[in-house]
C-alpha positions as CSV (number, residue, x, y, z in Angstrom):
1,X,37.6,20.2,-7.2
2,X,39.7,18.2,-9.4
3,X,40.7,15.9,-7.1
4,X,36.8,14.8,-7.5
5,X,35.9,13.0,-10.2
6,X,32.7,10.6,-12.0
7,X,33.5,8.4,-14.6
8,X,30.0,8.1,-16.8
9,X,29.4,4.6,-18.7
10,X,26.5,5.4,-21.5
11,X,24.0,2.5,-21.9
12,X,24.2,-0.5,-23.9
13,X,25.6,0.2,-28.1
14,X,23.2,-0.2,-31.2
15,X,23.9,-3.5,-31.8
16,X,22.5,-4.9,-28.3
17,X,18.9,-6.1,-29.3
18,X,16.0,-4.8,-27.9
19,X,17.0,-1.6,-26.3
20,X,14.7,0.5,-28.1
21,X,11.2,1.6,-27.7
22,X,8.0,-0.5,-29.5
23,X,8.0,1.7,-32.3
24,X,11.8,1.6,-32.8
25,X,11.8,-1.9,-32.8
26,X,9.1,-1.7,-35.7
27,X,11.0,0.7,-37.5
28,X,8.6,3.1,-37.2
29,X,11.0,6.0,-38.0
30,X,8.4,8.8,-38.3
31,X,7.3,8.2,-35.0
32,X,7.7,10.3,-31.8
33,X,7.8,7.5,-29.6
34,X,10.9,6.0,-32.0
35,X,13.3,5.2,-29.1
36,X,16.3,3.8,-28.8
37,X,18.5,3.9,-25.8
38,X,21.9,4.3,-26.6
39,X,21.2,7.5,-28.9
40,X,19.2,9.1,-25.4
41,X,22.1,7.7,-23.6
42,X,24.4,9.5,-25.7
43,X,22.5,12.7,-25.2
44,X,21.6,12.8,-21.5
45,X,26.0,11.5,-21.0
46,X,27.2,14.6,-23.0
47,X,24.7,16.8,-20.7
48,X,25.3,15.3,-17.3
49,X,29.5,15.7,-18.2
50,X,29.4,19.4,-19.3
51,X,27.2,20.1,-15.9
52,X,29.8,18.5,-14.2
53,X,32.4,19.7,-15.4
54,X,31.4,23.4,-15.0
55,X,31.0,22.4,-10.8
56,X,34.8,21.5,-11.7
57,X,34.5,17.3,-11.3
58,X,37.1,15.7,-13.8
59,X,34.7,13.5,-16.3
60,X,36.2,10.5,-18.0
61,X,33.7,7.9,-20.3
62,X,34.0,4.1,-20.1
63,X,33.1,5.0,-24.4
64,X,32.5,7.8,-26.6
65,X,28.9,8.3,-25.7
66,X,29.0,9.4,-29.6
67,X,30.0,6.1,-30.8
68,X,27.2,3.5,-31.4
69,X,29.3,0.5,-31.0
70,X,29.2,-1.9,-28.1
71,X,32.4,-2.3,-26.8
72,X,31.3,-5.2,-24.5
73,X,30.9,-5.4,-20.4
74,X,34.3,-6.6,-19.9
75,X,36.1,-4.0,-21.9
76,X,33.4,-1.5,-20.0
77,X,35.2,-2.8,-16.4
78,X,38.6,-2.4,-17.6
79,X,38.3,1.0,-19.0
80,X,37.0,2.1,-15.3
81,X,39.6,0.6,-13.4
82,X,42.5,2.2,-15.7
83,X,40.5,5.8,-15.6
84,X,41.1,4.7,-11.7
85,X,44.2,3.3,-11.6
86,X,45.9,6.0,-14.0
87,X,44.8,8.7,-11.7
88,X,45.0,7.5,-8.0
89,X,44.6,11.3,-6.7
90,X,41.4,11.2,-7.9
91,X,38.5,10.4,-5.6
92,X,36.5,8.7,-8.5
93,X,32.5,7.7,-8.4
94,X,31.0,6.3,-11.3
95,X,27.2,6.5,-12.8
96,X,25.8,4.0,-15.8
97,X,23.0,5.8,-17.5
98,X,20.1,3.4,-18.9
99,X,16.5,4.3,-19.4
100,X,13.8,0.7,-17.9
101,X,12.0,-1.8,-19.9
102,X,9.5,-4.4,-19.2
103,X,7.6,-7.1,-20.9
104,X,7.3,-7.5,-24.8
105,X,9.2,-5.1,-25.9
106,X,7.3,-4.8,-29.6
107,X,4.4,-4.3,-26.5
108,X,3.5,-0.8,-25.4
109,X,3.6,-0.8,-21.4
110,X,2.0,1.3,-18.7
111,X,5.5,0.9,-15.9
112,X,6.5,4.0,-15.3
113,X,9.5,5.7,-12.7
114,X,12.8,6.2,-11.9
115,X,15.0,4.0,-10.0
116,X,18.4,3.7,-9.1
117,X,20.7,0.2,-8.5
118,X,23.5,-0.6,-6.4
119,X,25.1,-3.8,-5.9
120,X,24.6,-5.9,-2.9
121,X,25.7,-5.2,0.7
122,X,25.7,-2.2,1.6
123,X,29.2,0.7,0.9
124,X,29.8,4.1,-0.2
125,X,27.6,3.3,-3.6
126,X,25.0,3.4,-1.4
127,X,25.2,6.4,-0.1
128,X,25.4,7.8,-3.2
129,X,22.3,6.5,-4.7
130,X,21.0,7.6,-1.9
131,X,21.9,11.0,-2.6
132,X,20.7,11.4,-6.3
133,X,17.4,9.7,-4.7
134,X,16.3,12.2,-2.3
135,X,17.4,15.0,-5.3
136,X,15.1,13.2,-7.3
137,X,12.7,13.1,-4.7
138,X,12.6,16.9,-4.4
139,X,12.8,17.4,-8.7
140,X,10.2,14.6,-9.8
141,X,6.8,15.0,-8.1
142,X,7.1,19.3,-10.1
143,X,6.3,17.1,-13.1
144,X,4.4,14.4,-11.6
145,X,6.6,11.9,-11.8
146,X,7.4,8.3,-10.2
147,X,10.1,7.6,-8.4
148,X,10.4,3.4,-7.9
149,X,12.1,3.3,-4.3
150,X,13.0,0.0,-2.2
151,X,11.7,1.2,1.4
152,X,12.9,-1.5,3.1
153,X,15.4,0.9,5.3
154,X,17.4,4.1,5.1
155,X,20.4,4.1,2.7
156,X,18.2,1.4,0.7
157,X,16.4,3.6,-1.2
158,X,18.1,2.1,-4.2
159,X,17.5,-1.4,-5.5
160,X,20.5,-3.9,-5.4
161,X,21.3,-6.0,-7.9
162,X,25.5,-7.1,-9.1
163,X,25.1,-5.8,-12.8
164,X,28.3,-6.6,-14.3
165,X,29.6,-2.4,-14.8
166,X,28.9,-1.4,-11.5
167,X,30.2,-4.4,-10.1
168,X,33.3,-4.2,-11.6
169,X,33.8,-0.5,-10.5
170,X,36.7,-0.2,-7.7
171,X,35.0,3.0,-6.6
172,X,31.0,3.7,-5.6
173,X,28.9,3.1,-8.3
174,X,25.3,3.3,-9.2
175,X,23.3,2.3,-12.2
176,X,20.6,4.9,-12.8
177,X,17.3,3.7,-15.0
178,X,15.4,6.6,-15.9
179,X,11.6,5.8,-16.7
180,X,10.7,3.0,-19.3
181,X,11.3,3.3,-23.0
182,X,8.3,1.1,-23.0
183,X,5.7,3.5,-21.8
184,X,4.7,6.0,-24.1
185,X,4.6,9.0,-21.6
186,X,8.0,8.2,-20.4
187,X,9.4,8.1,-23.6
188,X,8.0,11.6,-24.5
189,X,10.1,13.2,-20.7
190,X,13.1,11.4,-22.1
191,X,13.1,13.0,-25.4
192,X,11.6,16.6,-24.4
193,X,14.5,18.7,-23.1
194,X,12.5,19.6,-20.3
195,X,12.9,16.1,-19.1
196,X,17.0,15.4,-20.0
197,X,17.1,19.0,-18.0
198,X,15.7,17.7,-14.9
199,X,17.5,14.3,-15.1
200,X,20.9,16.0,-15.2
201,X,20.1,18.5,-12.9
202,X,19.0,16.2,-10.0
203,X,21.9,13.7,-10.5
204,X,24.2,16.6,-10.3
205,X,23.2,18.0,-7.4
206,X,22.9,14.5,-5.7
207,X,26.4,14.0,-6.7
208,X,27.4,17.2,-5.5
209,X,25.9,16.0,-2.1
210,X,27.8,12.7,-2.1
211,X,31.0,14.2,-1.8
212,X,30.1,17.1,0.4
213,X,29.1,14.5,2.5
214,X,31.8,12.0,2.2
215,X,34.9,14.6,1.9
216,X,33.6,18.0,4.3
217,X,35.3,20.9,4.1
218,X,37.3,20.0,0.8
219,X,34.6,20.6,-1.4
């Protein structure tokens, strides 16, 4: 399977404002809703990579997910397209890895749900999302949990929108938000290993499914 391969971007450095829970953004250190994004993004990237790469996908980062320093969008887009480039007998998808946020965000929220973002038009990306959707579909509702879908058609499960790293992908790409660091319940899944469990494990078997799907027989 190394001829398969995903290339995992982790969400936005420390020094991007306001991606953090309430609490975090208070400081409120001693809390267990203190959030902040890149550090679960950090986390849930290291534990989606080692699950893929014992199903034997090459894994490459757009950062060290260890590294707390935004490297910017741009850079982002031209570390994917090397990773791409530099390895053209690779069949390369890539997944950005974000938790949601809405409103004020020193303001608890009540938003809740995972969703999953494509750009627009419709291409292999989404068929992909498509694929980690209906994984989640089958993991979420064991822990009662939402899953924000756009029902408009099949194969638009996923919401569309050009954010600037999948955009820039030259392969399928999907941009995953899990739950809202701005909801207290959501922020106590992301944080409990139950939760980062069940988040890797549905996104690997819907990637798993892409490329059965896309490349069968060779997989």
């Amino acid at each position: 399977m190394a001829k398969f391969g995903v290339i995992i971007d982790r969400a936005h450095g420390e020094n991007v404002a306001g991606k953090c829970s309430p609490d975090a953004a208070k400081g409120l250190k001693g809390s267990p809703y203190y959030y902040k994004e890149w550090e679960w993004s950090s986390i849930i990237c290291n534990k989606l990579a080692n699950r893929l790469r014992e199903e034997g996908f090459r894994v490459e980062f757009t950062v060290n997910p260890n590294d707390p320093n935004e490297p910017g969008l741009n850079t982002r887009g031209k570390i994917t397209n090397k990773i791409i480039n530099d390895n053209p007998d690779v069949n390369w998808i890539f997944i950005s890895m974000h938790s949601n946020a809405i409103g004020d965000i020193n303001e608890w929220s009540n938003a809740t749900g995972y969703s999953i973002w494509t750009t627009k038009l419709e291409n292999n990306s989404d068929i992909l999302a498509d694929c980690i959707i209906k994984r989640a579909e089958e993991a979420l509702p064991l822990y009662k949990k939402h899953i924000r879908k756009n029902m408009n058609s099949y194969l638009k499960k996923d919401y569309e929108s050009n954010f600037y790293v999948i955009k820039a992908a030259s392969c399928p790409a999907v941009l995953s938000e899990n739950f809202f660091h701005t909801t207290k319940s959501d922020v106590a899944w992301l944080k409990s290993e139950k939760g980062q469990e069940a988040i890797v494990d549905f996104h690997v078997k819907g990637i798993n499914d892409y490329f059965k799907l896309k490349f069968t027989g060779e997989i």
